[in-house]
N, C-alpha and C positions, 0 to 999 in steps of 0.2 A: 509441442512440448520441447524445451529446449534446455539441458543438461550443461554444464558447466565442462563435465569431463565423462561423456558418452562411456567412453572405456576404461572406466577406473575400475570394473569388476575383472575387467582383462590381468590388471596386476595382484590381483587375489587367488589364494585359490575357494572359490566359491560352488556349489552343485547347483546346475541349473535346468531349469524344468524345460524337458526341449515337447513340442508340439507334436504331432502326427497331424499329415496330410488331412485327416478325416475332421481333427480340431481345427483345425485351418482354414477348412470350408465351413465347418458353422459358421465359426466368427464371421464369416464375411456374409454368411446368409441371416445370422442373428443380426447384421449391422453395424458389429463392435469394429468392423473393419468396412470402412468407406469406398464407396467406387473411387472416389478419388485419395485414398491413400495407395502408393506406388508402393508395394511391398511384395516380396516373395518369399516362401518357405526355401530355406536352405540349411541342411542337418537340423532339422526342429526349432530353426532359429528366423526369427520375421526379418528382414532384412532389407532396410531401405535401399531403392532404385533409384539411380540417378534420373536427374531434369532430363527431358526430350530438345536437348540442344538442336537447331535448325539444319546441322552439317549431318547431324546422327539420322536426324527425320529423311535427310536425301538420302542418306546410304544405303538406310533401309528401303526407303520405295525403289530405289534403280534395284538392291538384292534381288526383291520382292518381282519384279516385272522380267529381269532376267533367269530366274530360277522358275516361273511361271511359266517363260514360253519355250526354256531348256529342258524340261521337266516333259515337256508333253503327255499330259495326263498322264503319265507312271508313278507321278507321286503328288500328294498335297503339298503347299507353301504355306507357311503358319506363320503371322506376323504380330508377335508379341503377344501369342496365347500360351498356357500353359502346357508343361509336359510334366509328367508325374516320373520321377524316379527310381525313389522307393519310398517306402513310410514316412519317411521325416523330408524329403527332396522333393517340391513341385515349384520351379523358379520359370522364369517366364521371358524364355531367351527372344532377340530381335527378332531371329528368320529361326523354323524348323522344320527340315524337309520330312515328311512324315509318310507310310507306308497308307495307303487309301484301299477301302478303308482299313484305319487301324485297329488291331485288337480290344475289343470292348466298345467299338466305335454305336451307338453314339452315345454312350449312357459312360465313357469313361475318358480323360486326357489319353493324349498318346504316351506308352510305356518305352521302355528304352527298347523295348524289341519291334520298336514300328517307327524307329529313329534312325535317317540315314546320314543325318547332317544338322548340327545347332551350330547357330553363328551366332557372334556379339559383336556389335560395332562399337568401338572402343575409344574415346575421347576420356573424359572425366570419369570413368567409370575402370580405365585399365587396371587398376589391382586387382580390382575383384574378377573381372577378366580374367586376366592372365595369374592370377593366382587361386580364391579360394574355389572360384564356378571350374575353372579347368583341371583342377582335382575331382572335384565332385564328379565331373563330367565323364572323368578318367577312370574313376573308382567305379562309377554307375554300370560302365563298359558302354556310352557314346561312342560309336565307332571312328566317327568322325566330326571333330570342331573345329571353326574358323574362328580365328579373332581381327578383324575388321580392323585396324591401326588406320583411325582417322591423323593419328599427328606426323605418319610418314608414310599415308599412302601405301602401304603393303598390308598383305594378310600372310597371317601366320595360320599353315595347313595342319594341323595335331591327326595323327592317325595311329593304330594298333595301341589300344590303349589294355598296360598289364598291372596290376598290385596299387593303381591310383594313379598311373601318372602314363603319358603318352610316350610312346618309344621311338616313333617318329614323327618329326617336327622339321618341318621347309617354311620358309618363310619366300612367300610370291610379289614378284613388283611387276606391273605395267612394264610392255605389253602382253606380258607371257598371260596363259590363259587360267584357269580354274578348274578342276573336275572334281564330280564328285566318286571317289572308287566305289562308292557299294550301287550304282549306278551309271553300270559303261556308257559311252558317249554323252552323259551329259557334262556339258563343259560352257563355263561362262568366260567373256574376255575382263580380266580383272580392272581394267583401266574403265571399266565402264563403268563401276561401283563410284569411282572418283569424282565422275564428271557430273 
Protein backbone atom coordinates (compact mmCIF):
# COMPACT_ATOMS: atom_id res chain seq x y z
CA UNK A 1 0.00 0.00 0.00
CA UNK A 2 1.61 3.15 -0.74
CA UNK A 3 0.24 6.54 0.80
CA UNK A 4 1.11 9.82 -0.79
CA UNK A 5 1.82 11.47 2.66
CA UNK A 6 2.04 8.29 5.41
CA UNK A 7 1.88 11.12 8.10
CA UNK A 8 -0.62 13.50 7.39
CA UNK A 9 -2.70 12.18 10.52
CA UNK A 10 0.61 13.37 12.47
CA UNK A 11 -0.54 16.96 11.67
CA UNK A 12 -4.21 16.47 12.95
CA UNK A 13 -5.37 16.12 15.96
CA UNK A 14 -7.09 12.76 15.44
CA UNK A 15 -8.04 9.64 18.30
CA UNK A 16 -6.58 6.75 17.39
CA UNK A 17 -7.28 3.07 18.11
CA UNK A 18 -3.96 1.72 19.56
CA UNK A 19 -3.77 -2.27 19.56
CA UNK A 20 -2.92 -4.44 22.60
CA UNK A 21 -0.29 -7.01 22.30
CA UNK A 22 -2.98 -9.89 22.52
CA UNK A 23 -4.76 -8.05 19.06
CA UNK A 24 -1.59 -8.26 17.74
CA UNK A 25 -1.05 -11.81 17.96
CA UNK A 26 -4.29 -12.65 16.45
CA UNK A 27 -3.85 -10.67 13.47
CA UNK A 28 -0.81 -12.45 12.64
CA UNK A 29 -2.40 -15.83 13.72
CA UNK A 30 -5.73 -14.89 11.84
CA UNK A 31 -3.16 -14.07 8.76
CA UNK A 32 -4.37 -10.32 8.44
CA UNK A 33 -0.50 -9.94 9.27
CA UNK A 34 1.99 -11.93 6.89
CA UNK A 35 5.08 -13.69 7.89
CA UNK A 36 6.54 -11.50 5.50
CA UNK A 37 5.25 -8.24 6.56
CA UNK A 38 8.21 -6.61 8.98
CA UNK A 39 6.24 -4.97 11.48
CA UNK A 40 6.26 -4.64 15.20
CA UNK A 41 3.78 -3.29 17.99
CA UNK A 42 5.08 -0.21 19.55
CA UNK A 43 2.53 1.88 21.93
CA UNK A 44 -0.44 -0.03 20.23
CA UNK A 45 0.83 1.32 16.96
CA UNK A 46 2.17 -1.48 13.86
CA UNK A 47 5.09 -0.08 12.96
CA UNK A 48 7.13 -0.68 9.84
CA UNK A 49 10.87 -2.26 10.11
CA UNK A 50 13.47 -1.39 8.12
CA UNK A 51 15.00 -3.63 4.90
CA UNK A 52 17.65 -6.21 6.48
CA UNK A 53 20.56 -4.21 4.74
CA UNK A 54 23.79 -6.65 4.33
CA UNK A 55 26.10 -4.39 6.80
CA UNK A 56 22.95 -4.79 9.51
CA UNK A 57 22.91 -8.75 8.66
CA UNK A 58 26.94 -8.96 9.69
CA UNK A 59 26.50 -7.02 12.76
CA UNK A 60 23.94 -8.83 13.99
CA UNK A 61 25.53 -12.36 13.44
CA UNK A 62 29.30 -11.31 14.80
CA UNK A 63 26.64 -9.52 18.09
CA UNK A 64 24.95 -12.87 17.97
CA UNK A 65 28.25 -15.37 18.07
CA UNK A 66 30.03 -12.96 20.49
CA UNK A 67 27.30 -12.43 23.06
CA UNK A 68 26.74 -16.39 22.73
CA UNK A 69 30.24 -17.45 23.74
CA UNK A 70 30.47 -14.21 26.37
CA UNK A 71 27.32 -15.17 27.77
CA UNK A 72 28.36 -18.75 28.82
CA UNK A 73 25.16 -20.28 29.25
CA UNK A 74 24.06 -17.62 31.96
CA UNK A 75 21.81 -16.02 29.66
CA UNK A 76 19.89 -16.60 26.13
CA UNK A 77 20.89 -14.50 22.91
CA UNK A 78 17.66 -13.68 20.98
CA UNK A 79 18.03 -12.59 17.42
CA UNK A 80 15.23 -10.77 16.17
CA UNK A 81 12.49 -12.29 18.18
CA UNK A 82 10.23 -10.68 20.20
CA UNK A 83 10.12 -9.15 23.70
CA UNK A 84 6.89 -8.11 25.14
CA UNK A 85 6.77 -4.98 27.16
CA UNK A 86 3.77 -4.10 28.27
CA UNK A 87 0.04 -4.24 26.78
CA UNK A 88 0.61 -2.19 23.75
CA UNK A 89 4.85 -2.75 23.55
CA UNK A 90 6.14 -6.25 21.80
CA UNK A 91 8.90 -4.78 19.09
CA UNK A 92 11.44 -7.07 17.96
CA UNK A 93 14.77 -5.76 18.70
CA UNK A 94 18.24 -7.23 16.69
CA UNK A 95 19.97 -9.04 19.69
CA UNK A 96 18.13 -9.67 23.36
CA UNK A 97 20.06 -10.85 26.15
CA UNK A 98 17.38 -12.68 28.08
CA UNK A 99 17.21 -14.31 31.66
CA UNK A 100 17.04 -18.45 30.73
CA UNK A 101 14.74 -19.54 31.32
CA UNK A 102 12.54 -16.50 31.28
CA UNK A 103 9.48 -15.79 33.26
CA UNK A 104 6.44 -17.54 31.66
CA UNK A 105 9.01 -19.29 29.51
CA UNK A 106 7.73 -21.27 27.19
CA UNK A 107 4.23 -20.32 26.71
CA UNK A 108 5.17 -16.41 26.97
CA UNK A 109 7.92 -13.66 25.18
CA UNK A 110 10.51 -12.41 27.56
CA UNK A 111 9.09 -9.47 29.86
CA UNK A 112 11.31 -6.63 30.88
CA UNK A 113 11.99 -8.51 34.08
CA UNK A 114 14.01 -11.28 32.14
CA UNK A 115 15.87 -8.50 29.94
CA UNK A 116 19.47 -7.81 30.55
CA UNK A 117 20.26 -6.12 27.44
CA UNK A 118 18.33 -5.17 23.77
CA UNK A 119 20.48 -3.86 21.08
CA UNK A 120 19.62 -2.15 17.67
CA UNK A 121 21.99 -2.05 14.89
CA UNK A 122 21.40 1.13 13.51
CA UNK A 123 21.90 2.19 9.68
CA UNK A 124 18.55 3.41 7.99
CA UNK A 125 16.70 2.77 10.76
CA UNK A 126 18.60 5.39 13.44
CA UNK A 127 15.53 7.58 14.34
CA UNK A 128 13.49 5.21 15.44
CA UNK A 129 16.56 3.93 17.20
CA UNK A 130 17.74 6.55 18.86
CA UNK A 131 14.61 8.12 19.37
CA UNK A 132 11.01 6.51 19.69
CA UNK A 133 12.43 2.49 20.64
CA UNK A 134 14.89 4.28 23.19
CA UNK A 135 12.03 5.89 25.10
CA UNK A 136 10.09 3.10 25.00
CA UNK A 137 12.93 1.03 26.07
CA UNK A 138 13.42 3.68 28.80
CA UNK A 139 9.97 4.05 29.93
CA UNK A 140 9.51 0.10 29.89
CA UNK A 141 12.62 0.14 32.53
CA UNK A 142 15.14 -1.92 29.93
CA UNK A 143 17.94 -1.86 32.12
CA UNK A 144 20.29 -1.83 29.49
CA UNK A 145 20.26 -0.76 25.54
CA UNK A 146 22.83 -0.53 22.93
CA UNK A 147 22.45 1.15 19.64
CA UNK A 148 24.86 -0.29 17.21
CA UNK A 149 25.93 2.99 14.94
CA UNK A 150 26.72 1.21 11.71
CA UNK A 151 27.61 4.81 10.02
CA UNK A 152 30.41 5.45 12.69
CA UNK A 153 31.28 2.45 14.04
CA UNK A 154 30.58 3.04 17.71
CA UNK A 155 27.84 2.00 20.05
CA UNK A 156 26.01 4.14 22.25
CA UNK A 157 25.73 2.16 26.02
CA UNK A 158 22.00 3.74 27.59
CA UNK A 159 22.02 2.58 31.23
CA UNK A 160 19.75 3.37 34.66
CA UNK A 161 16.78 4.13 32.89
CA UNK A 162 14.33 6.84 35.08
CA UNK A 163 10.72 8.64 34.04
CA UNK A 164 11.38 7.32 30.09
CA UNK A 165 14.65 8.27 29.25
CA UNK A 166 18.30 6.79 30.15
CA UNK A 167 20.55 8.85 32.76
CA UNK A 168 23.45 7.24 31.63
CA UNK A 169 24.60 7.34 28.16
CA UNK A 170 28.68 6.65 26.82
CA UNK A 171 29.14 6.28 23.73
CA UNK A 172 32.08 3.16 22.83
CA UNK A 173 34.65 3.14 19.82
CA UNK A 174 37.06 0.26 18.95
CA UNK A 175 39.20 -0.96 20.67
CA UNK A 176 37.68 -0.43 24.02
CA UNK A 177 35.63 -3.29 25.09
CA UNK A 178 31.84 -3.84 25.87
CA UNK A 179 30.13 -5.15 29.12
CA UNK A 180 27.02 -5.98 30.00
CA UNK A 181 26.41 -4.41 34.02
CA UNK A 182 23.56 -6.72 34.91
CA UNK A 183 26.07 -9.34 34.01
CA UNK A 184 29.71 -9.18 35.63
CA UNK A 185 32.32 -10.27 33.41
CA UNK A 186 30.61 -10.65 30.48
CA UNK A 187 32.48 -8.30 28.08
CA UNK A 188 32.57 -8.21 24.34
CA UNK A 189 35.54 -6.44 22.20
CA UNK A 190 33.48 -3.83 20.22
CA UNK A 191 35.82 -3.72 17.11
CA UNK A 192 34.59 -6.95 16.49
CA UNK A 193 30.92 -6.13 15.84
CA UNK A 194 32.62 -4.09 12.90
CA UNK A 195 34.58 -6.43 11.25
Amino acid sequence: MDFADPDILSHYPVSRYRLTVAQYRRMGEAGILAKDNRVELLEGQLVAMSPIRPRHALAVDALMMLLITACARRASVRVQHPVTLDDGSEPQPDVAVVRRPWQGFPNTHPGVGDIFLLVEASGSSQLTDSGAKRAIYARAGVVEYWIVNLRTDTVQVHRAPVGGTYTAITTVKPPTSLDIEALPGVTIPAADIFT
